[in-house]
N, C-alpha and C positions, 0 to 999 in steps of 0.2 A: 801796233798790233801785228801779231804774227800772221800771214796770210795763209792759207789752207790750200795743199795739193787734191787735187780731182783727179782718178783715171777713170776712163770707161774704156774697158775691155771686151763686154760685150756689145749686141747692137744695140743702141736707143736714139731717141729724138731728142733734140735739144733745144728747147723754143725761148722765147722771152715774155716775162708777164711780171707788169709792176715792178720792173727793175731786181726781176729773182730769175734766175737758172730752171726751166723748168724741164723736169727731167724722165720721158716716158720711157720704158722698158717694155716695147714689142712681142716678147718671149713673154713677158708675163701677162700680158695684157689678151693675147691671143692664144693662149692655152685655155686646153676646154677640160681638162684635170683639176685646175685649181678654183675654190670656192670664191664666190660674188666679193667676199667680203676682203680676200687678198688680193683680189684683181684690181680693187680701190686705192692699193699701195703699191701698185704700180706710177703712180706718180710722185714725185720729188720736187721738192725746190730748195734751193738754195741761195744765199745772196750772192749778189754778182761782187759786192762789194770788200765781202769776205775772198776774194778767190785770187790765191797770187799765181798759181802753176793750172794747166790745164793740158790731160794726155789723152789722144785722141789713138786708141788700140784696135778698132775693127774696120773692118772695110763696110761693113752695114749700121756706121752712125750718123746720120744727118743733125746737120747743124744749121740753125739760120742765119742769114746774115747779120739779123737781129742780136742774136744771143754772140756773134763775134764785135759787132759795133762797143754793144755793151762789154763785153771782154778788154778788149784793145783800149774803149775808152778809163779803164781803170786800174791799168797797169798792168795785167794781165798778161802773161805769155805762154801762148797756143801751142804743145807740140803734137806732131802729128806723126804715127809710124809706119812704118814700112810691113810688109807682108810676114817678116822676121822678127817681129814687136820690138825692132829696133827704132830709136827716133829719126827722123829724116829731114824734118822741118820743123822751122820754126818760126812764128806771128809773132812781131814785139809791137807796140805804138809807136806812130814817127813822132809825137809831142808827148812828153813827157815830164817836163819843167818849164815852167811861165817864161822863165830867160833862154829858152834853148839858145835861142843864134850867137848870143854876147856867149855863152858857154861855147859851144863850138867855135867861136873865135879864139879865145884862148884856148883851147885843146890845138885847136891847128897852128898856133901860134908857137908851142911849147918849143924850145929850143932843142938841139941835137945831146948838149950835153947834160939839161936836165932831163931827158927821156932816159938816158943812159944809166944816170944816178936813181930810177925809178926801178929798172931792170933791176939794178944791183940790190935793191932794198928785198925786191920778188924773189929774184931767186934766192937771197940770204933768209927771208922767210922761210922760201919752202924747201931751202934744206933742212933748216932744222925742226919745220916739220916731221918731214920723211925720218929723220932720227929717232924723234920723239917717238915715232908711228914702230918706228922699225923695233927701238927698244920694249914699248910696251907691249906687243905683240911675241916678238920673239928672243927679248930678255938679248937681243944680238948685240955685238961690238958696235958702237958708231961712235969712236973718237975722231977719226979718220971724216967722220962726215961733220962732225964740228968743229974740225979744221979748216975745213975746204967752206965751209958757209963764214969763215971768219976773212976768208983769204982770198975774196968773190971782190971782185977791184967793178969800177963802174963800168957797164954794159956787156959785163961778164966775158972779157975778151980772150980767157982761157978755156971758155966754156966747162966751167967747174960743176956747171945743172947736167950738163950729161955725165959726169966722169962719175959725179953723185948718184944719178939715176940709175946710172951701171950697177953699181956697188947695192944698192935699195932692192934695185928687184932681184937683184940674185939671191939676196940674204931672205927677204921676206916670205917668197915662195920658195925658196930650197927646194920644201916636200914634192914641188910638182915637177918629174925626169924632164928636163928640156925647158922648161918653161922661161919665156920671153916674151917683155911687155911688146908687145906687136896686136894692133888692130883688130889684124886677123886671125893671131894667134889660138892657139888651146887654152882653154878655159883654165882660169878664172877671167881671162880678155876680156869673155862677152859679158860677164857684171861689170868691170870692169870701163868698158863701152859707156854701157847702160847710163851707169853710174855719174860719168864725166857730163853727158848728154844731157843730164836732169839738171848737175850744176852749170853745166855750161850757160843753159835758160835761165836760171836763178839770177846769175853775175849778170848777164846780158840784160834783164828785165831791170836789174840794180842802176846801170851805167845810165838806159834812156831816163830814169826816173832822176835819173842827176843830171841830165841837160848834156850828156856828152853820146858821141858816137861810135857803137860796137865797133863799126869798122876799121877806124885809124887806130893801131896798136902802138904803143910804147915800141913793144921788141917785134913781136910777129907782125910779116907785112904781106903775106902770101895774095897774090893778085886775085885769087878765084875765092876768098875767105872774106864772108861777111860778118864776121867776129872776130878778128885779132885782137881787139882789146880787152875782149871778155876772156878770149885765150891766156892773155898776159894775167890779168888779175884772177883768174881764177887757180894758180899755179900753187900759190901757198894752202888754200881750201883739198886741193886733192888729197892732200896722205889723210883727211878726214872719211874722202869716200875711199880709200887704199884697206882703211880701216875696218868699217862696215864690211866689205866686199871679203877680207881677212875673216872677220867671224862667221859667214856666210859660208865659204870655202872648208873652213871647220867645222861648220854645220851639217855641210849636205858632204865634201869629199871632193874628189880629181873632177869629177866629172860635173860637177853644180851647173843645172839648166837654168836658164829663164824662166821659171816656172809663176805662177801670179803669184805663190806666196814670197818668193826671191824678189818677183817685182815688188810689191805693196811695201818691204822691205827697203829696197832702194828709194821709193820713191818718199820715204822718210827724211832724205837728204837734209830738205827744209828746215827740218825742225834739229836735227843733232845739235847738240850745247857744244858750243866752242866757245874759248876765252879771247876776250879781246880788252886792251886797256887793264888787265886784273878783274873784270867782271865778265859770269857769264851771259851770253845771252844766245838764242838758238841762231843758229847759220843764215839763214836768210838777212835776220838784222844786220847781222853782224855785215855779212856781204855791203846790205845799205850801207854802211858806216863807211867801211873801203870805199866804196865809188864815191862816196862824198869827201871824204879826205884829198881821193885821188884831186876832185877836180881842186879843191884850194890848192892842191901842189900845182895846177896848173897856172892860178890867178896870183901864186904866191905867197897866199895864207900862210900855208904849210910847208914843209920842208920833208914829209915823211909820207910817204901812204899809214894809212894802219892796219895793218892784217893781223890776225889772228894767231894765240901763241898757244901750241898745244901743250 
């Protein structure tokens, strides 16, 4: 079952009752403009059971410990933002598969040079992701990028993902004078940002529910990064939000804010149909599927990860 993204942008309460989200709205609850009978629908509930993402947008939302226990305990991943409604943090579960520890042993166990042949498979992924992305949006050349995703040797020691990347963002945003994927960059970055932020929690919620740890990456090993591994795996999934973020930019122009409707937009991520195996199924499974492949490449099952073929 596909789990359901939550934002609250505004301020509310967030309590626990029978094992449902209960969800008061402040503002509506305390206005003396609106009639008895809407004041009544100021409360919400939802299952806790239904809820795979959860986005915490105001600085006037109280939550209880209650309503995160019950979160955390069901897989659930908590993001919380910054003053910028950018995301800043993130709540995963530390148990999330009956076998974690035998799984973390073979995750930590994985040898040098099949982590290598793991990289290789990723980045060959997601170049010909970004191709596919590049093509269907701007009708551009990418023989050149299905070269270079053919010619990706194990642990990419050409670094053929940047030379790629190079090539992807120049083509894709052309329209925008200057534009360079950077951070901090001029927008479209900040969908952009946004964007990766939302998938970032997705894969990350995927990996603990597979018994493995965000932290030890394949490739990325950055000492101050509580996710390299969701980093790693989530590399082929981006040209999906490259995509979104593409029609977005076409929508609004040079200048596309963060606006809530750009947000509610993004935070679609979840559900987008991507193909995996020849069948579709929306991103989030699919995500599952990857982290669960992943770990058989780890115990030997498998020999492949499986991501996603746009």
């Amino acid at each position: 079952m596909i789990k359901k993204t939550l934002y609250f942008g505004n301020p509310a309460y967030l309590s626990l009752r029978n094992a449902q989200l209960v969800i008061k709205l402040p503002e509506v609850e305390n206005s003396a403009s609106l009639p008895e009978r809407m004041k009544l629908q100021s409360e919400v509930t939802k299952p806790i059971e239904d809820l795979g993402v959860v986005v915490l947008d105001n600085k006037q939302i109280t939550i209880t410990s209650g309503v995160i226990e019950a979160l955390l305990g069901n897989n659930c991943a908590l993001i919380a933002c910054d003053s910028k409604s950018m995301p800043v943090g993130l709540m995963l579960p530390l148990y999330g598969n009956t076998t974690q520890n035998e799984r973390f042993r073979k995750q930590l166990d994985a040898s040098l040079p099949l982590r290598k042949q793991l990289w290789q498979q990723t980045v060959q992924a997601k170049i010909r992701n970004q191709a596919a992305v590049l093509s269907a949006c701007t009708n551009g050349e990418t023989k050149c990028m299905i070269a270079w995703a053919g010619d990706v040797r194990s642990g990419d020691p050409d670094n053929l993902e940047a030379r790629a990347a190079a090539y992807y963002w120049k083509n894709l945003f052309a329209e925008v004078p200057g534009f360079v994927r950077d951070r901090e960059g001029i927008p479209p970055n900040n969908l952009l940002n946004y964007g990766y932020a939302i998938l970032r929690a997705v894969v990350a919620r995927s990996l603990v529910i597979s018994g493995l740890l965000p932290t030890l990456g394949i490739h990325h090993h950055n000492r101050y990064n509580a996710y390299c591994l969701a980093d790693d795996i989530m590399e082929p999934y981006r040209p999906y939000v490259d995509e979104l973020v593409y029609g977005l930019f076409k929508q609004y122009g040079n200048e596309v804010a963060l606006t809530k409707e750009v947000k509610f937009s993004l935070l679609s991520i979840p559900t987008l149909e991507v193909r995996l195996g020849g069948r579709r199924s929306p991103l989030m499974v699919a995500v599952g599927q990857s982290t669960a492949s992943l770990y058989k490449c780890f115990s030997g099952e498998l020999r492949r990860i499986l991501y996603p073929k746009y």
